[in-house]
C-alpha positions as CSV (number, residue, x, y, z in Angstrom):
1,X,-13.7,6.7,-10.1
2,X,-11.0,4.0,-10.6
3,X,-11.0,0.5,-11.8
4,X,-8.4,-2.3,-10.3
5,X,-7.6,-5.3,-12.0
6,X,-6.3,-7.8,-9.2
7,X,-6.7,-10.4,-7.7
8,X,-6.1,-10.8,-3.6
9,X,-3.6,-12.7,-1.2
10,X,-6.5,-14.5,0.9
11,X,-5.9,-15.0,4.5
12,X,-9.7,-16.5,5.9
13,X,-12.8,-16.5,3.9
14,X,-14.2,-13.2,3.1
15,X,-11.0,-11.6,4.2
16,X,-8.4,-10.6,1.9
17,X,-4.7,-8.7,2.2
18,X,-3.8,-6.3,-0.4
19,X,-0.4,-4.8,-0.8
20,X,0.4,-1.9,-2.8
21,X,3.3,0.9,-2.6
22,X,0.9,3.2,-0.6
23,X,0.7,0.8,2.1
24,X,-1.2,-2.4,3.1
25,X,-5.0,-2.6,3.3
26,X,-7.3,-5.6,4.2
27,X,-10.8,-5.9,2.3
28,X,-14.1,-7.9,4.4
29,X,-17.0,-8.4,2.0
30,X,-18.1,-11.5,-0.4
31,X,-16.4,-12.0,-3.2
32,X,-17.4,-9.3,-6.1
33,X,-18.0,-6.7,-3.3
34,X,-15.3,-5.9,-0.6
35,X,-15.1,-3.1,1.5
36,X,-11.8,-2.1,2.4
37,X,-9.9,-0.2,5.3
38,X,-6.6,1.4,4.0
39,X,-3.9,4.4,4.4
40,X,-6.3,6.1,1.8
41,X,-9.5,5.9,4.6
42,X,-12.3,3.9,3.7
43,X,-13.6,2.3,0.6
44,X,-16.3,0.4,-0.9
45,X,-15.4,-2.1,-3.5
46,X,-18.0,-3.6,-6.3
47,X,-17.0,-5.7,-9.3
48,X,-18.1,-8.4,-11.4
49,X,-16.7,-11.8,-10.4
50,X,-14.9,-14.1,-12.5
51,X,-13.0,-10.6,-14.5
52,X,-11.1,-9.4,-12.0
53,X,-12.1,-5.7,-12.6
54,X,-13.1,-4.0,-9.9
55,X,-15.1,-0.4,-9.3
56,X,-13.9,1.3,-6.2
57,X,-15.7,4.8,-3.8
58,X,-14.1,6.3,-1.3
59,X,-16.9,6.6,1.6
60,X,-17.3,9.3,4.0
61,X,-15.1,9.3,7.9
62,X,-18.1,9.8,9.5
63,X,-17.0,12.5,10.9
64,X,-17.4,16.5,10.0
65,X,-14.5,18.6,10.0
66,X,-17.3,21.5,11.8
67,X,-20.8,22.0,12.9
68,X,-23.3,20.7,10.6
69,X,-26.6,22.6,10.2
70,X,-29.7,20.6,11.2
71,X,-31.5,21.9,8.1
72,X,-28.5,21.2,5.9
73,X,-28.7,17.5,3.7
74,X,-26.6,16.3,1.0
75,X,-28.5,15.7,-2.3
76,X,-29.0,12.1,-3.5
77,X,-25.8,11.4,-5.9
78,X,-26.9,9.6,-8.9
79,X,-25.8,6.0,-9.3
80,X,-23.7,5.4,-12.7
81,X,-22.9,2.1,-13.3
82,X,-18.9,1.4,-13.6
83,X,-19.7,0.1,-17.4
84,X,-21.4,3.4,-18.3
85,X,-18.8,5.6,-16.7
86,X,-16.5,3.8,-19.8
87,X,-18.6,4.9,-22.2
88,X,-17.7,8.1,-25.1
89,X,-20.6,10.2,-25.7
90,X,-21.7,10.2,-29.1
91,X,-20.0,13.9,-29.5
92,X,-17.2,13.1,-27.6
93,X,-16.7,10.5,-29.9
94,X,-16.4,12.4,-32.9
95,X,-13.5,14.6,-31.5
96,X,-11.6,11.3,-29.6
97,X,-8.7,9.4,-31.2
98,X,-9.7,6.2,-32.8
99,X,-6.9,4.3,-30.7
100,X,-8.1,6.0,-27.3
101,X,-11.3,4.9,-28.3
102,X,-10.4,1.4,-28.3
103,X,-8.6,1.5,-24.8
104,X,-11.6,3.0,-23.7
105,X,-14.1,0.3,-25.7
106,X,-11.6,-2.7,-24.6
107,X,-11.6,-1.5,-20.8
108,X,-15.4,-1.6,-20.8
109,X,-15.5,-4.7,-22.2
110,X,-13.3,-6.4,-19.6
111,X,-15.8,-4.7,-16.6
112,X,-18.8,-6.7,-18.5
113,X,-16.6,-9.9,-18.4
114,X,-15.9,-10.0,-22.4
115,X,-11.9,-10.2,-22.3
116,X,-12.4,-11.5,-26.1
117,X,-14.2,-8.7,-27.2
118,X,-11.8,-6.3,-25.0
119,X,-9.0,-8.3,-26.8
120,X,-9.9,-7.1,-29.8
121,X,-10.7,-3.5,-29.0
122,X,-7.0,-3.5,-27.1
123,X,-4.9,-4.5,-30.2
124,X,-6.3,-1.3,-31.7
125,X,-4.6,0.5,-29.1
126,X,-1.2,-1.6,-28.6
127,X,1.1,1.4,-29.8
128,X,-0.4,3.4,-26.7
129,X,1.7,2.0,-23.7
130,X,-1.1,1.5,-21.6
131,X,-2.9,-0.2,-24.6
132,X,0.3,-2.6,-25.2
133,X,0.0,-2.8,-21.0
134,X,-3.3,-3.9,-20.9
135,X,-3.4,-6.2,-24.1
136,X,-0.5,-7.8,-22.6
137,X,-1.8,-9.0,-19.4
138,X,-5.3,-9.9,-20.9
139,X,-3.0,-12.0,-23.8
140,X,-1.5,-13.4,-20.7
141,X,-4.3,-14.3,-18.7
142,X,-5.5,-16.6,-21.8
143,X,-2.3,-18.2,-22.5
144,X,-1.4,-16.0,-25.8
145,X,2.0,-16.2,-24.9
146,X,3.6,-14.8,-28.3
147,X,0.9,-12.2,-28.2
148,X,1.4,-11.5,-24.7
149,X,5.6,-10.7,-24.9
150,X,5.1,-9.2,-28.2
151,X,2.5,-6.1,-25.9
152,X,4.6,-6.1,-22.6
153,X,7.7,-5.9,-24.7
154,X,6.0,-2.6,-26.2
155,X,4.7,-1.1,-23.3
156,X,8.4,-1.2,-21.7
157,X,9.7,0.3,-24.6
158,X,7.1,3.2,-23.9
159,X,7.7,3.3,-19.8
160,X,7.3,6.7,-20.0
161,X,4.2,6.9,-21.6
162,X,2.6,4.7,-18.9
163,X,-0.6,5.5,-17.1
164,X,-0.8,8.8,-19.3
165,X,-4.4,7.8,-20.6
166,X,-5.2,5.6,-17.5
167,X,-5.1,8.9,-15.7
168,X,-7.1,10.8,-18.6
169,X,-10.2,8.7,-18.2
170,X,-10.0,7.9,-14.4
171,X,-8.7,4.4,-14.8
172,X,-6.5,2.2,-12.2
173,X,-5.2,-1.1,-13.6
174,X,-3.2,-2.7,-11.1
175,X,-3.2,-6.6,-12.0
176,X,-2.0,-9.4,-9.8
177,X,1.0,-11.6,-10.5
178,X,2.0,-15.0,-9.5
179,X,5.6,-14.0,-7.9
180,X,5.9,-17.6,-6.8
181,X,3.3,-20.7,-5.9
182,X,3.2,-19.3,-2.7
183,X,2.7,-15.4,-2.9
184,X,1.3,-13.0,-5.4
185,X,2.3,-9.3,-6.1
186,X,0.2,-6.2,-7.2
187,X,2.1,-4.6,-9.9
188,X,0.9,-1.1,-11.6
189,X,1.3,0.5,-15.0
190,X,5.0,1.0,-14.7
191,X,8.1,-0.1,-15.9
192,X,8.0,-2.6,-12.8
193,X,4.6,-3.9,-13.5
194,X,5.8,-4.2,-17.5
195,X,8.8,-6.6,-16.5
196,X,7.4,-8.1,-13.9
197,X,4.6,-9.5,-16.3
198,X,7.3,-10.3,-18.9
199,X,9.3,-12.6,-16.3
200,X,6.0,-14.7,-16.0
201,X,5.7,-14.8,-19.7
202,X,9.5,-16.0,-20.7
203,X,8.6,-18.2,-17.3
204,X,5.9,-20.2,-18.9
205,X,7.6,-19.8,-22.2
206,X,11.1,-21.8,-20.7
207,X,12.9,-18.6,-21.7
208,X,14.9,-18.2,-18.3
209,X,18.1,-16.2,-19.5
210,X,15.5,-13.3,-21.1
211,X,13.4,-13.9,-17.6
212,X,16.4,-13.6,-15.3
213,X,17.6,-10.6,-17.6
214,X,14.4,-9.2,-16.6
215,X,14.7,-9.4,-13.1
216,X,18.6,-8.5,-12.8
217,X,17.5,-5.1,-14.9
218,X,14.5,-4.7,-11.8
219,X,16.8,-5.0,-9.4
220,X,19.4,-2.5,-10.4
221,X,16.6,0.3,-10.7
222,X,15.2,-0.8,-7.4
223,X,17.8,-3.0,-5.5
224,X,15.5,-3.3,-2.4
225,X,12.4,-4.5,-3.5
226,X,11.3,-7.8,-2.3
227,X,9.5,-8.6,-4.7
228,X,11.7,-8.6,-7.4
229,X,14.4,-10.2,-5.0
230,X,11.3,-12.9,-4.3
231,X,11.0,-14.0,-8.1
232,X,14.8,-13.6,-8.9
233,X,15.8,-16.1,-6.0
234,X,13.0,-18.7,-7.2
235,X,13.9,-18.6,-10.7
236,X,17.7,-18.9,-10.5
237,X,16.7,-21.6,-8.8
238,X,14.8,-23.1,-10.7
239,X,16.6,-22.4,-14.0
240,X,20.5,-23.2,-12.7
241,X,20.0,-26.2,-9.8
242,X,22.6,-27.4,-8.2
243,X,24.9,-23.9,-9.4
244,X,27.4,-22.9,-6.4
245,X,27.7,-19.6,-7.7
246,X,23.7,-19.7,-7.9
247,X,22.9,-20.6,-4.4
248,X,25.6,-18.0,-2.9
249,X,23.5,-14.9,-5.0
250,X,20.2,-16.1,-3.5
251,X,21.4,-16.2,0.1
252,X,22.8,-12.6,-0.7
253,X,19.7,-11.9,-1.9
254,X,17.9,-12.7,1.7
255,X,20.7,-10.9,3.5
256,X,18.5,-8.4,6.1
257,X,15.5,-10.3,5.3
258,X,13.7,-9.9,8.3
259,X,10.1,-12.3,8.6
260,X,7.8,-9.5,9.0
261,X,5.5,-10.0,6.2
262,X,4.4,-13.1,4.0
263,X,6.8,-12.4,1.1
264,X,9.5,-11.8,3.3
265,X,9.0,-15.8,4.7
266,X,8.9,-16.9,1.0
267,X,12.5,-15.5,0.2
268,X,13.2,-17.1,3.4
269,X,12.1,-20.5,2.0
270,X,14.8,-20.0,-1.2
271,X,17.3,-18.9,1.2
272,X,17.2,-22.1,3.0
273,X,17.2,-23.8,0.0
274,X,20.3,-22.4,-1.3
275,X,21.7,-22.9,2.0
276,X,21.3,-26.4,1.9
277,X,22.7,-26.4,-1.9
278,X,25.7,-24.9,-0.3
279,X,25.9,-28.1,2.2
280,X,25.2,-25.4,5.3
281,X,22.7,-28.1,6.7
282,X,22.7,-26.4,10.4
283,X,22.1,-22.5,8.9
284,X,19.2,-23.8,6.6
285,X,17.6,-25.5,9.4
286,X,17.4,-22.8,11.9
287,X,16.5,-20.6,8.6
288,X,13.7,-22.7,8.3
289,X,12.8,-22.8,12.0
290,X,12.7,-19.1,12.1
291,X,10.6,-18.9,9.8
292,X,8.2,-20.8,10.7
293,X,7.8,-19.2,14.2
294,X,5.7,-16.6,12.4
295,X,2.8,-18.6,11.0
296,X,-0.1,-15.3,10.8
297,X,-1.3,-14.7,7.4
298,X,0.7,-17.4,5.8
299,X,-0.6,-19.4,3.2
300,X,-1.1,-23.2,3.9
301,X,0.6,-23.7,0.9
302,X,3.6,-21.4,2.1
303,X,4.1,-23.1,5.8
304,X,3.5,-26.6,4.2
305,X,6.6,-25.7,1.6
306,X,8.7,-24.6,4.7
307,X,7.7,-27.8,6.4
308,X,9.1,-29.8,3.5
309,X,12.1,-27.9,2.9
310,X,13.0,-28.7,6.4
311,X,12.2,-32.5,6.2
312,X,14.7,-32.4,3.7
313,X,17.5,-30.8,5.2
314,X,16.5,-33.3,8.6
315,X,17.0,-36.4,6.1
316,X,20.3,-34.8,4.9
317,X,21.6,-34.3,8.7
318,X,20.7,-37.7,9.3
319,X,17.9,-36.6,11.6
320,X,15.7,-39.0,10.6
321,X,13.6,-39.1,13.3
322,X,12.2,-35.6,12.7
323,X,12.0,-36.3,9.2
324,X,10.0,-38.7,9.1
325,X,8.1,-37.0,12.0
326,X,7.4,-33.9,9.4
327,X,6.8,-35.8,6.3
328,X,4.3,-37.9,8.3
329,X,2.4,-34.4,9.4
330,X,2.4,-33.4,6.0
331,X,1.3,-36.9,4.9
332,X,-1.9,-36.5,7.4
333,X,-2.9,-33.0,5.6
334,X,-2.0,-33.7,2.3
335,X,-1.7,-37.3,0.8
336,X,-0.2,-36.3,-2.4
337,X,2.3,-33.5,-1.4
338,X,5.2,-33.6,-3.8
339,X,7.0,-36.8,-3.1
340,X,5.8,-36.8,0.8
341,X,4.0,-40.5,0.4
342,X,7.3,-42.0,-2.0
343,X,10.1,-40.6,0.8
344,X,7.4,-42.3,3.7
345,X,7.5,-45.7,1.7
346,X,3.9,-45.8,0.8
């Protein structure tokens, strides 16, 4: 049994991409039931819409690793519903720590869709890491910003202690994190997943030297993760425009970037962008280009962002011509794209 907390990358309707250290998956199914082909075989995915939790079964190959006897069957597995599998026995109870018993009470709350009530359990439990984890993100997802650094802050301090009761009652909280407008991450109970969700909460909080302190910390454990090199590039940014010194880190940060996956084309996008910060109008343009050969799985949002970076760096070439070619494209498909309809005169 394990429960996810995430929300997907969608690429069509009814067909989602989900990326995790073990590899990449893609989930078909409805939205509250998904059924999803991975490097760990074949699942079947059922959760309650609107809270994000989600129950998960590994199914049968189909095949039988020998002969099968024609007499043999399998006997009927009872059905347990993901809510009940959350719940102490009454004995159990009596010999289970209060604070385990209010992860346990919180994360059964947030499968029925009560993130108030599961709120409440949670804070019982915040000086368990995965208590502080879980309260932090909830805290998050509803704004609770003070709250919400205050729990994350706690769970890093307690890194190690991560996933220790996840893994004593069979639960998987992976959330999903805004990395930038365009692209969304999967983060797990580690130190990773802990800072990560701190960098959106000093984000939304305008604290970008403790966000970008984040981030630099990230990247010295793991200096090749995307991800991390994703949010660091858009926050610098987005923090320090116009910064030489700032736009020559985030085009180191792209160095080797190949354009082999959606998050790789974001970091693209801040690469050109520093580029043309720098005044290296030709490399930002064929940046751009480049990366917009590879239009698969891309977010409208993500190829529209390109497109607009590039109308920009046009206008600053004194192509205008093609600029006004793009912006009128983007015009067509979105009327009130950033400043589209201003730069077009309308």
């Amino acid at each position: 049994m394990s429960f996810r907390f995430w929300r997907r990358i969608r690429i069509a309707p009814g067909v989602t991409l989900n990326l995790s250290k073990s590899g990449g998956s893609l989930s078909f199914g409805p939205r509250g039931a998904k059924f999803t082909i991975g490097p760990r075989g074949k699942r079947a995915t059922v959760g309650i819409p609107g809270t994000g939790l989600f129950y998960t079964t590994t199914l049968p190959s189909g095949r039988s690793g020998g002969r099968r006897s024609a007499s043999y069957s399998t006997p009927a597995v009872p059905t347990v519903r993901p809510e009940d599998r959350l719940t102490l026995g009454f004995f159990k109870r009596l010999i289970t720590p209060d604070d385990e018993e209010a992860l346990v009470d919180g994360c059964r709350e947030l499968v029925l869709g009560n993130e108030e009530k599961a709120l409440e359990h949670l804070e019982k439990a915040v000086h368990l890491a995965d208590g502080a984890y879980l309260a932090g993100f909830l805290a998050l997802k509803q704004d609770r910003l003070e709250e919400a650094a205050i729990y994350l802050a706690t769970a890093a301090e307690k890194h190690s202690r991560l996933g220790r009761y996840f893994s004593k009652y069979g639960i998987s909280a992976t959330m999903s994190l805004p990395i930038t407008d365009e692209v969304s991450a999967h983060v797990d109970p580690d130190l990773r997943g802990v800072l990560l969700g701190l960098v959106e909460v000093y984000q939304r909080q305008e604290r970008w030297e403790d966000a970008i302190a984040c981030l630099e910390r990230l990247q010295r454990l793991e200096p090749d993760d995307v991800v991390v090199k994703l949010s660091l590039a858009e926050l610098l940014l987005d923090a320090r425009p116009g910064e030489k010194n700032v736009c020559r880190k985030v085009v180191r940060l792209a160095e080797g970037i190949e354009n082999e996956m959606p998050v790789h084309t974001a970091l693209l996008l801040y690469k050109a962008r520093a580029l043309r910060g720098l005044g290296l109008l030709d490399a930002a343009r064929e940046t751009l280009t480049g990366a917009l050969r590879r239009r698969k799985a891309r977010s409208e949002e993500l190829l529209r962002a390109l497109r607009y970076e590039r109308a920009l760096v046009y206008e600053d070439l004194g192509q205008r011509r093609r600029a006004r070619s793009e912006l009128e494209k983007l015009y067509a498909e979105d009327p009130d794209y950033e400043d589209v309809a201003a730069r077009l005169g309308l």
